[in-house]
C-alpha positions, 0 to 999 in steps of 0.5 A: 500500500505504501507504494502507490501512496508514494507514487501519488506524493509524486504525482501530486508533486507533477501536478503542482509542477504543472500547476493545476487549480483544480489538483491543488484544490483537491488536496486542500479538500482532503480527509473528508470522508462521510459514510453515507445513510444510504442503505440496499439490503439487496446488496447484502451477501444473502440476497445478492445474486450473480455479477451484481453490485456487492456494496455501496462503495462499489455501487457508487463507483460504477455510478461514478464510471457510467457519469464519466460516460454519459451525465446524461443517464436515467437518474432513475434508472441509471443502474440498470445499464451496467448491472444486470444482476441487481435488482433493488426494490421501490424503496432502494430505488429512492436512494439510487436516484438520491445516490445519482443526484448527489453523485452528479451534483458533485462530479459538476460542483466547483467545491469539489465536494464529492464525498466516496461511498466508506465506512466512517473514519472510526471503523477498522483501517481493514474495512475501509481499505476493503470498501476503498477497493471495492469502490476501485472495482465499481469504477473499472467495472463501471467504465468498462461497461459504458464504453471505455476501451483500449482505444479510447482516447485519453490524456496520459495524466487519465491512463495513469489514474486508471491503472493506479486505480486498478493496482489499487483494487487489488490492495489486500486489507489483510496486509494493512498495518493500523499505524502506517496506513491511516495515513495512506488511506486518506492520501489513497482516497484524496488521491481517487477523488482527485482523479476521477474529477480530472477523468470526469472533466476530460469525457464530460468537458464544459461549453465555457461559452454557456457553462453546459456540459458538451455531449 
């Protein structure tokens, strides 16, 4: 875990090099990290089936994933065009639809404020390293599902992040060490935060001439 934080203080220290606004404004917005109330019993290991989501981190994630694609989605039905295995009562419909407003809402905030879907700072450092990589697999898996491919034309700054966020999903929460990773979490987390608004506003970029996103 501590080498990819290393890599990030060094893609940190690129990004000031470039001088980025919006990079730097990510790390003064760091270490805030809310858990939702959001709550989808049918992601629970009893009623979840097949290649569905498994939590909310990697619900949010694929949200995240499809937004990059297409802000344009069904606030309502958005779930339904990546996962095909999941199948939410009327109830967890309201918060999916809340889950997609706040996440939109967020992605096109100039704050910023796009909080990840992971359990409370109180909770075990192991949790939250596992809900961090779930989220992780959510955005790959969300991606994949909405287009994205080897052709796909993205900046090397974009490449980059994908690939961190993929040997991230793959940090095992049973190597974590309480003392050492409280730190690299909170950089790890900062760090996916910061670049999903960069991946966002490279596929969904702003008409300055009337604020609207291009399509």
């Amino acid at each position: 875990m501590s080498s990819y934080c290393a890599k990030i203080k060094s893609n940190y220290k690129r990004a000031q090099a470039i001088g980025s606004t919006i990079v730097l404004n990510f790390f003064l917005n760091m270490g805030r990290i809310i858990m939702s109330e959001l709550y989808f019993p049918s992601l629970s290991p009893v009623n979840s089936e097949g290649d569905g989501p498994q939590s909310t981190s990697e619900l949010q994630g694929a949200l995240c994933g499809l937004l990059c694609f297409n802000s344009q989605a069904s606030r309502s039905e958005w779930y339904k065009s990546i996962f095909e295995d999941f199948h939410p009562d009327a109830d967890e419909i309201l918060d999916l639809t809340a889950l997609f407003d706040d996440t939109i809402q967020s992605l096109n905030s100039l704050d910023f404020d796009l909080q990840l879907e992971l359990p409370a700072d109180d909770a075990p450092i192991a949790s939250r390293i596992y809900a961090m990589t779930q989220w992780c697999q959510g955005l790959i898996f969300g991606l994949g599902a909405s287009g994205l491919t080897d052709d796909t034309e993205l900046s090397e700054d974009c490449k980059e992040y994908i690939s961190d966020v993929i040997g991230i999903s793959q940090i095992s929460a049973d190597e974590s060490d309480d003392s050492e990773d409280e730190a690299n979490f909170e950089e790890l987390v900062e760090y996916l935060r910061m670049g999903l608004f960069l991946l966002f506003g490279e596929l969904q970029p702003v008409d300055t001439t009337n604020g609207q996103t291009e399509h």
